[in-house]
N, C-alpha and C positions, 0 to 999 in steps of 0.2 A: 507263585501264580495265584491270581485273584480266583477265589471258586465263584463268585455271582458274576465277574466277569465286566468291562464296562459295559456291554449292550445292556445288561440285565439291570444295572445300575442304572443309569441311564433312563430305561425303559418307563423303571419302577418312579422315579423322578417326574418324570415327563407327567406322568398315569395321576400324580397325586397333586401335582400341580394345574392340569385341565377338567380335575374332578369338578362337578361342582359344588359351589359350598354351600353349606346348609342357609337353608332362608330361616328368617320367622315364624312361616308354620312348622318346620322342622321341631321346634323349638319353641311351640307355642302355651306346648302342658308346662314347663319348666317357668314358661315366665308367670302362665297363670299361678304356679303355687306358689313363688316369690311372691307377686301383688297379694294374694288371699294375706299372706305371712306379713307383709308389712300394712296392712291394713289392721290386723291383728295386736302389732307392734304400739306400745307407744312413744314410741322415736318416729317420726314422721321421715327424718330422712336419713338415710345408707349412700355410704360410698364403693364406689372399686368394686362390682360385684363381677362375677361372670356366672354368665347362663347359655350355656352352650358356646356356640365358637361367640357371641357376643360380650366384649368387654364393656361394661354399664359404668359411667363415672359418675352421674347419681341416678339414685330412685329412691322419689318423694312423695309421699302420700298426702292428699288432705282432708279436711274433715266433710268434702263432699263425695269421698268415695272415690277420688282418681287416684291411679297411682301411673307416674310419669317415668321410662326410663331413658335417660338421657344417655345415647353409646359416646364413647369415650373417641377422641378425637373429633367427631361429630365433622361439619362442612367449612370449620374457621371459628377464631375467637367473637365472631357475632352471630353464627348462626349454628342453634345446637336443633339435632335431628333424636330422634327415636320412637319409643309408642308410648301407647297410653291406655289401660286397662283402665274402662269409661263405664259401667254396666248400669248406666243411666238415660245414656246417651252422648253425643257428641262431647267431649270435653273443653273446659271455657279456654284453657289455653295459659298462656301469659306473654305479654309482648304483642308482637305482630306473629301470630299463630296459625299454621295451617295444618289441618287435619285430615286426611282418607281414612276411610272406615275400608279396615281388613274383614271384617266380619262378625258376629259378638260383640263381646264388650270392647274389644279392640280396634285401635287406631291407628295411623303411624303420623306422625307429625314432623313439622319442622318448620321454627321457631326463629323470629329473625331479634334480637335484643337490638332495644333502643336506647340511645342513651339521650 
């Protein structure tokens, strides 16, 4: 005999699957100390990170102070999404670039490539 039972099974499934999932600001102190750290860096650009439930396929730094993180699978092979630790101001972008200001130095964008 099952001791957790299927309800209890079940239950527990149901529970972790209509949680909700962490946002951005959840997880906003973690991504600021990655940007501090690869501002830091002189590799301007990292692959494959994770910072919180966020899987990051790159975060690129440049020499004006942005650091860009681009989530991994993003919206399609032409349009890549994520933030941008900006503590300048709005960031230039690249491409056909749109930006919301989260608050702070922060941004979220999403970025259409042209070719």
């Amino acid at each position: 005999m099952d001791p957790v039972g299927t309800g209890g099974l079940l239950a527990t499934a149901a529970a972790v699957m209509l949680a909700p999932r962490p946002s951005f600001d959840d997880t906003r102190a973690e991504f600021e100390q990655v940007a501090r750290e690869l501002l830091a860096d002189p590799e301007p650009l990292h692959s494959y990170l994770e910072i919180g439930r966020f899987d990051i396929r790159t975060a690129m730094s440049g020499d004006d102070g942005v650091v860009y993180f681009i989530e991994d699978g993003g919206l399609g092979l032409t349009v890549s999404s994520g933030w941008a630790y900006s503590p300048h101001g709005v960031p230039p972008g690249f491409d056909d670039f749109t930006a919301t200001h989260l608050g702070g130095p922060w941004y979220e964008f999403v970025s259409v490539w042209r070719t």
